[in-house]
C-alpha positions as CSV (number, residue, x, y, z in Angstrom):
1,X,0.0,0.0,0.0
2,X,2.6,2.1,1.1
3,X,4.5,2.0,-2.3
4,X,1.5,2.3,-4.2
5,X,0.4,5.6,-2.2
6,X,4.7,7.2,-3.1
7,X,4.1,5.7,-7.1
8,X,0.8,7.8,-7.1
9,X,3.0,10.3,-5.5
10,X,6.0,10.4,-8.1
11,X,3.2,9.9,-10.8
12,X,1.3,13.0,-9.4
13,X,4.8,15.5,-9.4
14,X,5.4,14.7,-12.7
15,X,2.0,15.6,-14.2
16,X,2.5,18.6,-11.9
17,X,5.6,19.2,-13.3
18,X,4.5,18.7,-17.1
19,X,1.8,20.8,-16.8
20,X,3.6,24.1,-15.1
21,X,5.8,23.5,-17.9
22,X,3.4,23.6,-20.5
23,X,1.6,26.6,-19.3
24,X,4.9,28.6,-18.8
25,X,5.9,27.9,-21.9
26,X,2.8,29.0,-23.5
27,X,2.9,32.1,-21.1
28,X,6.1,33.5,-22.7
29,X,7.0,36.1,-22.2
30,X,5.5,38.1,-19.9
31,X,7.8,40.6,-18.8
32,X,10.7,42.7,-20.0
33,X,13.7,40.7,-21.8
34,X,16.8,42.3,-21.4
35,X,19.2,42.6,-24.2
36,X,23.2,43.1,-23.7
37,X,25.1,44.5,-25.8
38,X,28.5,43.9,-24.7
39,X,30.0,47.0,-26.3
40,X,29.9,50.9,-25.6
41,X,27.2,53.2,-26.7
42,X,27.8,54.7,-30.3
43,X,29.2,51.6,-32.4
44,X,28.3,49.7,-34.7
45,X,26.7,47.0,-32.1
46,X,24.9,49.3,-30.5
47,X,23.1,51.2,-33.2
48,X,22.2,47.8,-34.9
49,X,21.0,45.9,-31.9
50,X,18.8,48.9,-30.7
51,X,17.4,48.4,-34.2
52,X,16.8,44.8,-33.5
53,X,15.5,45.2,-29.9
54,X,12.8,48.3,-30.6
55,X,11.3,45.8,-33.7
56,X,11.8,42.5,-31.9
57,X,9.6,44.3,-29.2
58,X,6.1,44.1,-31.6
59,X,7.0,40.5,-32.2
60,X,7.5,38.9,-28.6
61,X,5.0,41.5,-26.9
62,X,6.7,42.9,-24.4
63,X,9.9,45.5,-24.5
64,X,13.3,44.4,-24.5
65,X,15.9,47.3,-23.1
66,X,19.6,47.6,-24.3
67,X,22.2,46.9,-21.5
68,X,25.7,48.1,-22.8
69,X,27.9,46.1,-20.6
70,X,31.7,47.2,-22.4
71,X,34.9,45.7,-21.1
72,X,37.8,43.5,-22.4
73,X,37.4,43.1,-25.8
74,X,33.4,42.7,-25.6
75,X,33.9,39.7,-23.2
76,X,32.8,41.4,-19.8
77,X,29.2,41.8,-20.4
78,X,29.1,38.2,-21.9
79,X,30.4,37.1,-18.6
80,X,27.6,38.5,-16.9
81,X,25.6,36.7,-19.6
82,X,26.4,33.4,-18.6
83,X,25.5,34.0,-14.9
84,X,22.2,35.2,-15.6
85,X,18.9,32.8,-15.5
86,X,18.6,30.8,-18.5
87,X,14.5,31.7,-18.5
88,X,14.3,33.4,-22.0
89,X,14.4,37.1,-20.1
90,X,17.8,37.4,-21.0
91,X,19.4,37.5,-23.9
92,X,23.0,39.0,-25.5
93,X,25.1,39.6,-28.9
94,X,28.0,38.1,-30.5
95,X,30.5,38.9,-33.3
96,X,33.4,37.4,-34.7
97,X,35.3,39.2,-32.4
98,X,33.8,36.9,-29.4
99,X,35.8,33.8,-31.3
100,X,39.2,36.1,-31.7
101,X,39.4,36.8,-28.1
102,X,39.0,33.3,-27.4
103,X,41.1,31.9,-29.9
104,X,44.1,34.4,-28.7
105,X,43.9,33.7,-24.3
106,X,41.4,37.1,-23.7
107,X,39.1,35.2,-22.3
108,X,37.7,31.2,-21.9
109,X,34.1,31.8,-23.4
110,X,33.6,31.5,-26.7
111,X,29.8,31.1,-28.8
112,X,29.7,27.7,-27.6
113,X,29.4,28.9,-24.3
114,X,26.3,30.1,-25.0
115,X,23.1,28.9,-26.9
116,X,23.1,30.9,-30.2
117,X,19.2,32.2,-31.3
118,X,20.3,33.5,-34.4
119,X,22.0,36.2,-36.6
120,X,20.1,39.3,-37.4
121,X,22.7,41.7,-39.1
122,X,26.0,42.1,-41.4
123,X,28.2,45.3,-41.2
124,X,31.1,45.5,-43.9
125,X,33.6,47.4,-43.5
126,X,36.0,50.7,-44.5
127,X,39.3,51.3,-44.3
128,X,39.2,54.9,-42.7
129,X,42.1,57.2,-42.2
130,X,42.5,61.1,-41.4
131,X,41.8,63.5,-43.5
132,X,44.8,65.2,-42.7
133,X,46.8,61.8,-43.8
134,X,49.7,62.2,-46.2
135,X,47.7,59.9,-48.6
136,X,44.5,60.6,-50.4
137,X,43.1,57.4,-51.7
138,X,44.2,53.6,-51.6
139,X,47.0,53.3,-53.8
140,X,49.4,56.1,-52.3
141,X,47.9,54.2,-48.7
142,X,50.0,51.4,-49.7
143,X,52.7,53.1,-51.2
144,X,53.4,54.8,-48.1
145,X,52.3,52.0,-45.8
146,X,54.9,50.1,-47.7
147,X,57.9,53.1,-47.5
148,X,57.4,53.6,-44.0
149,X,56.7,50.4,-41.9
150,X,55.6,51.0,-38.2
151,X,54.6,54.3,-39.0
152,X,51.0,54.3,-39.5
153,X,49.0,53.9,-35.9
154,X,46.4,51.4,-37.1
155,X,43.3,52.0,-34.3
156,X,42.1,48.2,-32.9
157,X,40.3,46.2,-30.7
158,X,44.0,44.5,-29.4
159,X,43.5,40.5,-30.0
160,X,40.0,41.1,-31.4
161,X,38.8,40.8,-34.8
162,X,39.5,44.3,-36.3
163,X,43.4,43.2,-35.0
164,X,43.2,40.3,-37.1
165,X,42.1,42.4,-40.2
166,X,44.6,44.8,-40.0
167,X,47.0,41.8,-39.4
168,X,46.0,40.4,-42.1
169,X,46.3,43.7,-44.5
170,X,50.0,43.9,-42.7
171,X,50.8,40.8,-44.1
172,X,49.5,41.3,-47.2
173,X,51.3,44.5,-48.0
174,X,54.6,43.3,-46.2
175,X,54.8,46.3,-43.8
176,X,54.2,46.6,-40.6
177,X,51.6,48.7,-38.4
178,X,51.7,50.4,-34.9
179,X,48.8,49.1,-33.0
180,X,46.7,51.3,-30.7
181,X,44.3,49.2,-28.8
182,X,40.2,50.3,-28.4
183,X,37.3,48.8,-27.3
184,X,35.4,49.1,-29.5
185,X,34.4,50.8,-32.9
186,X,33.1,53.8,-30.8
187,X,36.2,54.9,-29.5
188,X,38.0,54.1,-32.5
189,X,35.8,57.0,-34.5
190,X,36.6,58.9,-31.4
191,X,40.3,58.7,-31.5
192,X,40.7,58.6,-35.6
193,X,38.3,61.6,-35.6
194,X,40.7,63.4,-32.6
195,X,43.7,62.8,-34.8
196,X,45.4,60.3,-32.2
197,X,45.6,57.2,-34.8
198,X,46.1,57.3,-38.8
199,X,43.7,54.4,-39.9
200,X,40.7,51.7,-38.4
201,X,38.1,49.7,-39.8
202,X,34.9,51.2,-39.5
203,X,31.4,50.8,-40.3
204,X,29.3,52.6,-42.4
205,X,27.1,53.5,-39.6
206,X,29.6,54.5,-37.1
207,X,31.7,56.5,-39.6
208,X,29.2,58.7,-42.2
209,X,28.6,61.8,-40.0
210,X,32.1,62.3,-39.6
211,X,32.8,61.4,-43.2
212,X,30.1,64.2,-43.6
213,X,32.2,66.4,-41.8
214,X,35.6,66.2,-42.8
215,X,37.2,64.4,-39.8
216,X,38.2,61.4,-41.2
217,X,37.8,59.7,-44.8
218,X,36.7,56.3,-46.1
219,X,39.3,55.4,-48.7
220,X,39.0,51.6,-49.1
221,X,35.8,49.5,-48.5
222,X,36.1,45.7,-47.7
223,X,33.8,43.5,-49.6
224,X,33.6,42.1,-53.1
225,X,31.6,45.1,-54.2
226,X,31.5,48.8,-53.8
227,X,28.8,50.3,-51.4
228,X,26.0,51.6,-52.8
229,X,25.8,54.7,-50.7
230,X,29.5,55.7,-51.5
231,X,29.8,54.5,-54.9
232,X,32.7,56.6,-55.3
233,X,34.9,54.7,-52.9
234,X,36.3,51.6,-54.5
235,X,37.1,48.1,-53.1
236,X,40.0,46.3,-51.9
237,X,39.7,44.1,-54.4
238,X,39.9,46.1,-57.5
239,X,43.2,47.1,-56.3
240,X,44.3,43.1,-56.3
241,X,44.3,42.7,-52.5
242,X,41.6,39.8,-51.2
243,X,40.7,42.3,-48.1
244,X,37.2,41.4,-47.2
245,X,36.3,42.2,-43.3
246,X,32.7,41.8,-42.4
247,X,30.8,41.5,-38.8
248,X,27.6,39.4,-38.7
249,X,26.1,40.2,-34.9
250,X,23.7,37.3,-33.9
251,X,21.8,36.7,-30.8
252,X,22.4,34.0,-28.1
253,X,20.8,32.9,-24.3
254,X,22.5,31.5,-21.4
255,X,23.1,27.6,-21.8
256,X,19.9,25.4,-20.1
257,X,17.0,28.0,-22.2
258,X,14.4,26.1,-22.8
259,X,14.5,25.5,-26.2
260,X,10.6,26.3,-26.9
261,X,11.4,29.5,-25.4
262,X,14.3,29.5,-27.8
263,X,11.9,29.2,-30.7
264,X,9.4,31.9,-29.4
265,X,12.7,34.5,-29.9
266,X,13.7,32.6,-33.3
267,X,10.5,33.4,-34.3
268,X,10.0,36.8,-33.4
269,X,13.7,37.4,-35.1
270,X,12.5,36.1,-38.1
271,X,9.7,38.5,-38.6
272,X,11.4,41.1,-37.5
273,X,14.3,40.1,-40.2
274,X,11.4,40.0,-42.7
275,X,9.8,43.7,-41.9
276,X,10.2,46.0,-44.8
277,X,10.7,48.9,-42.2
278,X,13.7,47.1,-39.9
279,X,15.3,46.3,-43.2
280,X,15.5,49.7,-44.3
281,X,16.3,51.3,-41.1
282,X,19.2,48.7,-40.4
283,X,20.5,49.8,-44.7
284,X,20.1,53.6,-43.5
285,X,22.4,52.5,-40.8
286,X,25.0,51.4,-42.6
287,X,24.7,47.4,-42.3
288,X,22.4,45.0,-44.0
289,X,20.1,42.3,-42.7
290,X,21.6,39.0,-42.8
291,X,19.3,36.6,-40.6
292,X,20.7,32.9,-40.2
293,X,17.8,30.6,-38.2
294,X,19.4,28.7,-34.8
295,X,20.4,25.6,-36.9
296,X,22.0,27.6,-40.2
297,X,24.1,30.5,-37.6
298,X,25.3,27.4,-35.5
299,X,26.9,26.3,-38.8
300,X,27.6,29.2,-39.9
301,X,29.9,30.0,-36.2
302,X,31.3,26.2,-36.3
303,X,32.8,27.3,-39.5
304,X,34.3,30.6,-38.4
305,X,35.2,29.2,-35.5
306,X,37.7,27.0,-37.0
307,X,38.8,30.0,-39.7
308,X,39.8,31.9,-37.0
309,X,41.5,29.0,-35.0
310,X,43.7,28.9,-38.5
311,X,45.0,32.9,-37.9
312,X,44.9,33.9,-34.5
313,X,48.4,33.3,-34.2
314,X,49.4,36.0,-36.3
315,X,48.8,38.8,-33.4
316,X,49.2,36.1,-30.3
């Protein structure tokens, strides 16, 4: 009797259990999911992902408030990803830049560390350089970049991706760089505009209004064709270098997220990737929508994953 009363018992939790489950799922969400963004106000990152958060909000129902949480390399508000509950409520952003500060010791998270949603965004980038620079365009760039190694102070995010482009460059035009390290695009356009660095890769987004007024220029752009907006600017390409330097942002939730909660946010992602509106206001800002759904960005991050693996040592 006794172990028929616990069976009915055990039998009884679990239906319990199934249940609650059910109706939380189905009660999702409910409140405010917070969104970090683990770089400072005024970037690339953060113009996007606000983009992303205020249309995302008439998807899911409810609002979902940009943290910026900057700090080594984008890792530190990451960090204080992983120790948040894994209930949907919140969520964060990744880059390439996430697997080039793992890949070089920064820090011992990487996108598998997370649960990655999906990827909402693509920025390509410029080369940008003062406009007070000795060189006007491209080809005297590399002429001088060539006659005077370790002269030109390249602006970075030290170990992080934009390093690894401008080590790559380096290599390519067998010179050498002086490397000033950022955080992040937003201080980079703050220190090329101030005259304290010679070149960086920026975004369109980040860079136009000072393009617009004459404190720094875009002279190269880094993709297989020329932007639309700045026709005028041309390519690395056309001048024979394979230069390409792109950053795909993407979404991702604490490990242990229910995955139908996972799909409620895929979902709503989706939608918002689909809205006319978002994908104009995310051109006007300088990037391009780019979504990937969970299974095609978890792909898509194995893949860079190991391409970086294959160059980190370069700036180690």
């Amino acid at each position: 009797m006794r172990r028929k009363v616990l069976s009915i018992l055990i039998l009884t939790s679990i239906l319990v259990v199934g249940v609650f489950g059910i109706v939380s799922a189905q009660d999702y969400p409910n409140k405010p999911v917070q969104f970090i963004v683990p770089w400072s106000p005024g970037g690339g990152s953060d113009t996007l992902m606000r983009i992303v958060a205020n249309y995302l909000e008439d998807y899911i129902g409810v609002a979902v408030p940009v943290i910026n949480k900057p700090g080594v390399s984008g890792t530190l508000g990451l960090k204080e990803l992983m120790d948040k509950p894994a209930n949907g409520y919140n969520i964060g952003q990744i880059h390439e830049g996430l697997l080039a500060a793992y890949h070089v010791g920064i820090t011992d998270i990487n996108y598998d560390s997370f649960t990655p949603v999906a990827s909402m965004t693509n920025s390509p980038q410029f080369l940008a350089v003062r406009s007070d620079a000795p060189y006007t365009n491209l080809e005297e760039f590399i002429e001088y970049a060539k006659n005077n190694p370790g002269e030109i102070r390249f602006g970075v995010t030290l170990k992080g991706i934009p390093h690894i482009w401008a080590a790559i460059l380096e290599s390519k035009l067998e010179t050498e760089f002086r490397y000033v390290g950022y955080e992040g695009t937003g201080e980079r356009v703050q220190a090329l505009a101030g005259g304290f660095i010679d070149a960086a890769p920026i975004d369109y987004a980040s860079g136009i209004q000072f393009v617009e007024s004459d404190n720094f220029k875009f002279i190269a752009f880094a993709a297989e064709e020329r932007y639309p907006q700045l026709p005028e600017v041309p390519t690395f390409l056309e001048n024979d270098y394979n230069v390409l330097w792109s950053v795909q942002r993407g979404i991702v939730v604490p490990k242990g997220t229910p995955q139908d909660v996972i799909d409620v946010l895929e979902e709503g992602l989706r939608q918002t990737a689909n809205n006319e509106n978002f994908v104009e206001d995310v051109e006007k800002a300088g990037g391009e929508v780019k979504f990937r759904g969970q299974d095609n960005y978890i792909d898509y991050l194995d893949t860079l994953n190991n391409d970086i693996a294959d160059v980190a040592d370069q700036i180690q």
